[in-house]
OpenMM code with the backbone's topology and positions (N, CA, C; nanometers):
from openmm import Vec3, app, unit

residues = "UNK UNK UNK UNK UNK UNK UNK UNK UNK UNK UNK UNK UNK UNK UNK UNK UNK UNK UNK UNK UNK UNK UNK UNK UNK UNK UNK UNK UNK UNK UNK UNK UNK UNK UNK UNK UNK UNK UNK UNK UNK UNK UNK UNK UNK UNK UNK UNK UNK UNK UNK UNK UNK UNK UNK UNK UNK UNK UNK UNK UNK UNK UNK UNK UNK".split()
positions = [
    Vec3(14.8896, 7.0537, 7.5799),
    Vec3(15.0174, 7.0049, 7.5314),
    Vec3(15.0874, 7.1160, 7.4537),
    Vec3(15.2020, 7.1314, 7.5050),
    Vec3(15.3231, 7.2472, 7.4145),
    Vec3(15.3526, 7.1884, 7.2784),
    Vec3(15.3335, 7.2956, 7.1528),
    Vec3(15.3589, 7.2390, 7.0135),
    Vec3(15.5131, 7.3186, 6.9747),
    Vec3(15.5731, 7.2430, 6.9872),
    Vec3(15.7554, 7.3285, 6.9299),
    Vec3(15.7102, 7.4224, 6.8018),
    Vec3(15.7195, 7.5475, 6.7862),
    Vec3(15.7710, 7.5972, 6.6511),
    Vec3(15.8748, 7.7097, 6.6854),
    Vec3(15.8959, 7.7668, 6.5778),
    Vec3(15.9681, 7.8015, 6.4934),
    Vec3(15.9911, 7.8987, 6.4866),
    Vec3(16.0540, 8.0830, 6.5467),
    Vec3(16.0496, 8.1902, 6.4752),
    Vec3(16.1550, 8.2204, 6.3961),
    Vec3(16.1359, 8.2380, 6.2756),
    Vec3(16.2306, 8.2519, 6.1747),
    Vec3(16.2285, 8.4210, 6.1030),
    Vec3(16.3019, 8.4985, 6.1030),
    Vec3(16.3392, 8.6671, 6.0775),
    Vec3(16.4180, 8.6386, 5.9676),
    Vec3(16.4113, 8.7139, 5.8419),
    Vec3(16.4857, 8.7187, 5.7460),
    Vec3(16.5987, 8.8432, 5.7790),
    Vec3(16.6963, 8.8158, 5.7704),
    Vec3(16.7855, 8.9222, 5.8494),
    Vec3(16.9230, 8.9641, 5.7461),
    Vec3(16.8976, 8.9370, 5.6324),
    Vec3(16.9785, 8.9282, 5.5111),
    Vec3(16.9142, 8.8964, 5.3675),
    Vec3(16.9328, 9.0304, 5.2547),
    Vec3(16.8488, 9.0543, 5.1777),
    Vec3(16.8859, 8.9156, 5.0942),
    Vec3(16.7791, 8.8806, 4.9738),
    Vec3(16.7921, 8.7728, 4.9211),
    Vec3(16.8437, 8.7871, 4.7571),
    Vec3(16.8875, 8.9493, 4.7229),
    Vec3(16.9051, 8.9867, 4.5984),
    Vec3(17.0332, 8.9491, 4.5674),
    Vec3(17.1607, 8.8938, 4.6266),
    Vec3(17.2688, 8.7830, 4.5243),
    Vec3(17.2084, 8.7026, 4.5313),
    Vec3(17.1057, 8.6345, 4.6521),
    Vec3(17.1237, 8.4825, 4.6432),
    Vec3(17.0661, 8.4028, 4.5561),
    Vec3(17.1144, 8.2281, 4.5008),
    Vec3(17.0589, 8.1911, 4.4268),
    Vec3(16.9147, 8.2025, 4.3944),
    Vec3(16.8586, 8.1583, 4.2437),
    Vec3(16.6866, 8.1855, 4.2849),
    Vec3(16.6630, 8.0385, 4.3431),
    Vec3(16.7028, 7.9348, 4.3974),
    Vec3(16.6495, 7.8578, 4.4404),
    Vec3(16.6479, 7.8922, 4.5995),
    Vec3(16.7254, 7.9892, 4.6584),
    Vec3(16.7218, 7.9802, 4.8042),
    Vec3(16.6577, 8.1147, 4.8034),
    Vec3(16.6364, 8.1803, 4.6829),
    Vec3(16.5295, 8.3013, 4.7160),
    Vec3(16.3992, 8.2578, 4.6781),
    Vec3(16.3517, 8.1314, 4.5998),
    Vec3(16.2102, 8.0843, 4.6168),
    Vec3(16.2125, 7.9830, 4.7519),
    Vec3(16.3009, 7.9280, 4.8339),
    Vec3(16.2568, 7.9263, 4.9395),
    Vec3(16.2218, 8.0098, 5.0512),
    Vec3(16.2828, 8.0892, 5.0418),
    Vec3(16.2926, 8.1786, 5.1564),
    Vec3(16.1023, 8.2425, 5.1519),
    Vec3(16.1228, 8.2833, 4.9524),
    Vec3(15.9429, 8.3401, 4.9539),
    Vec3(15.8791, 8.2450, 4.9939),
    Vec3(15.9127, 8.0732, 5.0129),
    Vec3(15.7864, 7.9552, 5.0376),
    Vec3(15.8279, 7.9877, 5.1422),
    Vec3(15.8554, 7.9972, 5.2743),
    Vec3(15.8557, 8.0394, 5.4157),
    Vec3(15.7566, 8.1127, 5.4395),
    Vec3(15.7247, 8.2172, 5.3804),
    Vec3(15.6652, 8.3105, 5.3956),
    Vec3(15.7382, 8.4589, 5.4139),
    Vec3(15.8571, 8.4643, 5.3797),
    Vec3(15.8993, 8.6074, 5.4143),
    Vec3(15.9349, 8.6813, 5.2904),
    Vec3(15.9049, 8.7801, 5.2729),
    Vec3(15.9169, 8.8400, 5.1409),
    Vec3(16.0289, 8.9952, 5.1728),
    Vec3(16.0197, 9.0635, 5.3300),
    Vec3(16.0996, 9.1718, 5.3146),
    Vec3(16.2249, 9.1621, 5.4358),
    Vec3(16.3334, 9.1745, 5.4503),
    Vec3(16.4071, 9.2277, 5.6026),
    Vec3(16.3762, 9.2543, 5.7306),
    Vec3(16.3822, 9.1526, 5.8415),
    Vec3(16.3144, 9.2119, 5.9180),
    Vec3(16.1542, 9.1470, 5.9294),
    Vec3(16.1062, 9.0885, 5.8716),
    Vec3(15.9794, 9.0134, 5.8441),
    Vec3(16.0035, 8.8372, 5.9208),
    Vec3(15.9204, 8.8484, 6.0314),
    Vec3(15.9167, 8.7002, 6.1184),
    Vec3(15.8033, 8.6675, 6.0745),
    Vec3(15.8146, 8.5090, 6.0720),
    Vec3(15.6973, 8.3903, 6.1012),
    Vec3(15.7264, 8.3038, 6.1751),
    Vec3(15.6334, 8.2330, 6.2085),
    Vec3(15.6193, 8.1171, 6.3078),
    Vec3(15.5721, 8.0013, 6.2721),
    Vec3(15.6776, 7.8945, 6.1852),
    Vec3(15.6089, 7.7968, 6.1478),
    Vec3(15.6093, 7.6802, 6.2153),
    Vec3(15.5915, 7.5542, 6.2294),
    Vec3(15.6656, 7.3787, 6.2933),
    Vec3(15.7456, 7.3615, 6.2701),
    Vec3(15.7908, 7.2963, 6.3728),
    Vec3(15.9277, 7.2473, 6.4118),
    Vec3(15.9062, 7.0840, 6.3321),
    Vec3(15.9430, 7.0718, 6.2259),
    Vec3(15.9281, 6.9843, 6.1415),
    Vec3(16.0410, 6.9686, 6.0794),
    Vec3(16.0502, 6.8240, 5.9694),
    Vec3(16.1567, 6.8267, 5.9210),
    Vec3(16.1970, 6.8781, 5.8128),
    Vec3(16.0427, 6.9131, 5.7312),
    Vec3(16.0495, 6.9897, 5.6038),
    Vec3(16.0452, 7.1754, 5.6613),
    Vec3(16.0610, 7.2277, 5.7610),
    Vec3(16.0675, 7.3685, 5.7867),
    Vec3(16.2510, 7.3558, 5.8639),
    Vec3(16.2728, 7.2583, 5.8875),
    Vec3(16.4138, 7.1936, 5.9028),
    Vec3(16.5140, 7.2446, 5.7902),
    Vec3(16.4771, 7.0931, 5.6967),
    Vec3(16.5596, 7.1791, 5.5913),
    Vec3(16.5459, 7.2594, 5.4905),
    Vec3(16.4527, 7.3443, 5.5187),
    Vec3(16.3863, 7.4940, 5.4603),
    Vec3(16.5256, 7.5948, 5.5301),
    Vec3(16.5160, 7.5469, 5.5998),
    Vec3(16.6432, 7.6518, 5.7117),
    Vec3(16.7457, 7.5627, 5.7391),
    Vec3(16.7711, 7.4642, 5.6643),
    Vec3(16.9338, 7.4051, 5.6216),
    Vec3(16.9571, 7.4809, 5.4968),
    Vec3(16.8771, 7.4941, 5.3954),
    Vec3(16.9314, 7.5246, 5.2528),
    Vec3(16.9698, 7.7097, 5.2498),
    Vec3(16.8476, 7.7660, 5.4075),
    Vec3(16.9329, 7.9077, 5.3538),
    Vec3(16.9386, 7.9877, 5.5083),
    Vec3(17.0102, 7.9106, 5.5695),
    Vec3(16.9862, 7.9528, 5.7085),
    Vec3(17.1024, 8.0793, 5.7012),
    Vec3(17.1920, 8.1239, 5.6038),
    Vec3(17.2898, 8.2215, 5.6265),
    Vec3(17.1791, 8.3353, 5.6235),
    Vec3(17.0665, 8.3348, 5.5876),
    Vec3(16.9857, 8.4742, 5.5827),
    Vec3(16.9099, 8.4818, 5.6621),
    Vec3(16.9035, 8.4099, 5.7550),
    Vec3(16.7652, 8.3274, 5.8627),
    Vec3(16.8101, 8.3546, 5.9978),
    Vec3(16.7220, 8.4277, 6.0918),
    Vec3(16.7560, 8.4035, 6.2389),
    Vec3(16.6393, 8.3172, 6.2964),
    Vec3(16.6920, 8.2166, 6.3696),
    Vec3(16.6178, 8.1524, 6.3687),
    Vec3(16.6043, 8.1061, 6.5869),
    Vec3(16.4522, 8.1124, 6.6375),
    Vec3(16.4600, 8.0747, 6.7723),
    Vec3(16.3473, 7.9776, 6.7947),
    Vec3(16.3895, 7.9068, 6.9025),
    Vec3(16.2906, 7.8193, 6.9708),
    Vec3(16.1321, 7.9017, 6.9766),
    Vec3(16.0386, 7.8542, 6.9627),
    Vec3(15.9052, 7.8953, 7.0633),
    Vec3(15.8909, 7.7855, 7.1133),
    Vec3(15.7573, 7.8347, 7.2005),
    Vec3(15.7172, 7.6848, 7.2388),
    Vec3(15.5561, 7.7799, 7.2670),
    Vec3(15.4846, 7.6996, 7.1720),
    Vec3(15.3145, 7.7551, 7.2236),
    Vec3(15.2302, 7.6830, 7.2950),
    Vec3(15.1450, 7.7306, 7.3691),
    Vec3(15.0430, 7.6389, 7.4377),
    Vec3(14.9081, 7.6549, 7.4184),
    Vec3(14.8657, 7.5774, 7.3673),
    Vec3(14.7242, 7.4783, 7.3052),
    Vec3(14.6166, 7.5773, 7.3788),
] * unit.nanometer
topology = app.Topology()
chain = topology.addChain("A")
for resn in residues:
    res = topology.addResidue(resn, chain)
    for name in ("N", "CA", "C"):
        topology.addAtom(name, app.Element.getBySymbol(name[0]), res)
């Protein structure tokens, strides 16, 4: 069975942004420019990337089991 996630690239530094959308961005897991992860397609990694998607590139995966 295919599990939907997530690749998310920080593609915009986080030094104006508020500290609440720069301690999300560090709970993502990305700490530098240029730095991808791959988390679930969930609703809490949802609006993780509603609150700061202007710094976020964000694409489909799709992995298999």
């Amino acid at each position: 069975m295919a599990d939907k996630k997530l690749k998310i690239t920080l593609v915009k530094s986080t030094i104006g942004a508020v500290p609440k959308n720069r301690a999300t961005v560090e709970a993502m897991g990305l700490r530098k420019i240029g730095r991808t992860v791959i988390l679930p397609d969930n609703a809490a990694t949802r609006g993780q990337i509603r609150q700061v998607a202007h710094l976020l590139k964000v694409e489909e995966v799709e992995e298999n089991a």
